[in-house]
N, C-alpha and C positions, 0 to 999 in steps of 0.2 A: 714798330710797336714801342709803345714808350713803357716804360720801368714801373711803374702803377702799374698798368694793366698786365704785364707778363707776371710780376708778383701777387697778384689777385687769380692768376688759372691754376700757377703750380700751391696757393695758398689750401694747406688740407685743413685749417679749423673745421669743426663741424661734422668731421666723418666719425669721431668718434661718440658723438652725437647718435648719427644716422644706424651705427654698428650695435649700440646700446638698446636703440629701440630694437630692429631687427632679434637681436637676443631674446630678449622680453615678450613680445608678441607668438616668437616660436615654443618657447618656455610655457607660456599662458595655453595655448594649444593642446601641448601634448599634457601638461597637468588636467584642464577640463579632460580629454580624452581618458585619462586614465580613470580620472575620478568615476565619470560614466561609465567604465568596464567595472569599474570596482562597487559600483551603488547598483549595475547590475548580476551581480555574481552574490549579493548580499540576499538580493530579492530572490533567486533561484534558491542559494540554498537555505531559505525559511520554506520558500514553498516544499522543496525536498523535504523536509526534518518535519512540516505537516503531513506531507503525502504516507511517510514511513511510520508516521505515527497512528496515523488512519490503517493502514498494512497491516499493525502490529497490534491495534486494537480487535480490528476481522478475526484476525488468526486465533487471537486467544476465545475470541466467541466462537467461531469454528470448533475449537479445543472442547469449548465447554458441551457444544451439540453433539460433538463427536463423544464425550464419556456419558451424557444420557443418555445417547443411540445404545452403546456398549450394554449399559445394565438394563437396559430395560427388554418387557416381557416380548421374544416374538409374534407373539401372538394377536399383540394390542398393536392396532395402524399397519401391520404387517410386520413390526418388527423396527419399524424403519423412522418414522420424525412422531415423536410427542407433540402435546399441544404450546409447545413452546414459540412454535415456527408464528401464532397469530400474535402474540405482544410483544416480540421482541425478546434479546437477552441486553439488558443495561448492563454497560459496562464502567461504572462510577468512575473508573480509576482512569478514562479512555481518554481521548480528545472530546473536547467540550461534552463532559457526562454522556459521552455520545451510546446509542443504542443500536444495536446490529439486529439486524432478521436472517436466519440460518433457515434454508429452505431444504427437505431431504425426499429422495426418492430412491427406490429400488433400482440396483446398476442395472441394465438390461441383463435377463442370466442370472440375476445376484440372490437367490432364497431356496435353500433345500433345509426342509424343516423335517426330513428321512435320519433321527439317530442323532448324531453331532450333526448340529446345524449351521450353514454357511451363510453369514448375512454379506454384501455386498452393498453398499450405500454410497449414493454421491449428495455431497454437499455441496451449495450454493448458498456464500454470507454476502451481504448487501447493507448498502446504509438506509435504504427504504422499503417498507411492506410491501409497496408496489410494485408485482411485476418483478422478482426476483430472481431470475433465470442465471442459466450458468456465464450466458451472453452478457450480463450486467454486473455480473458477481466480480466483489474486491478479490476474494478468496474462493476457491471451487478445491473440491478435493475427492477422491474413491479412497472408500477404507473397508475392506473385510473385517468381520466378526467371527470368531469362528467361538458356537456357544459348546459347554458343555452337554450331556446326555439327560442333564436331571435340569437343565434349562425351561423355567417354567415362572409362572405370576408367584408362585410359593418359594419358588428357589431361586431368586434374581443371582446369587451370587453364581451359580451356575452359569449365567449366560457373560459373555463375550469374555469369555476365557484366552483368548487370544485374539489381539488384533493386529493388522498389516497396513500401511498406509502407502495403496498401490498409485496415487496420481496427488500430488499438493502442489497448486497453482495463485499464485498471487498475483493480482494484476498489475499490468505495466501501463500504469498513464503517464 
């Protein structure tokens, strides 16, 4: 072997070349990769900080169904949902002006109108009129009323002198 060519195998120009790109390309890699964990955990928690805001909208309509149930006459609709439940409660303050429908019915068991009277009511809020069951509800809830004696359409302040909030469920999408 002549001296040219033995000086040209052990010649390393250029690795450092080769080592530079290798850096670079691993570099490039893991930065896209992160970036993509990061533009996705951006998108998750907008959709959460929506979701919780929708949650916390329901609930306050909820709120509201649940103190017209409280004061009002047992005697009217049984005691149990006004005519609140066909237009909606607007909640201006909500996600996008948004509007809840709070649906109420008698807990199975839930109405002894014998003296002080025990109302017992479950709610069902939902983002649409349609079909508003406990199955589809953002928020479902059981809340006892317990009215006074002189609880009557003359005496509203009488009625739901007491209330207990035996079941509060928010849904988990």
């Amino acid at each position: 072997m002549n001296e040219s060519t033995r000086s040209s195998l052990g010649d390393e120009s250029g690795a450092a070349l080769i080592l530079a790109l290798v850096f670079i390309i691993v570099t490039g890699v893991t930065v896209a990769a992160l970036l993509s964990f990061g533009g996705t955990s951006l998108v998750n928690s907008s959709n959460y900080l929506a979701l919780q805001s929708e949650v916390s909208a329901a609930n306050a309509a909820t709120n509201i169904a649940l103190e017209t149930v409280r004061y009002s006459d047992p005697t009217i609709n049984g005691g149990y949902c006004p005519p609140f439940t066909a237009s909606g409660i607007p909640l201006p303050d909500g996600p996008n002006n948004a509007t809840f429908w709070v649906t109420c019915s008698p807990h199975p068991g839930g109405l002894t109108q014998n003296g002080p009277g025990t109302r017992t009511v479950d709610f069902s809020t939902c983002g649409t009129a349609a079909s508003c069951t406990s199955a589809k509800a953002i928020v479902t809830a059981t809340v006892e009323f317990i009215d006074g004696t002189t609880c009557s359409a003359s005496a509203l302040a009488a009625c739901g002198q007491q209330q207990s909030i035996l079941n509060w469920v928010n849904a988990s999408t």
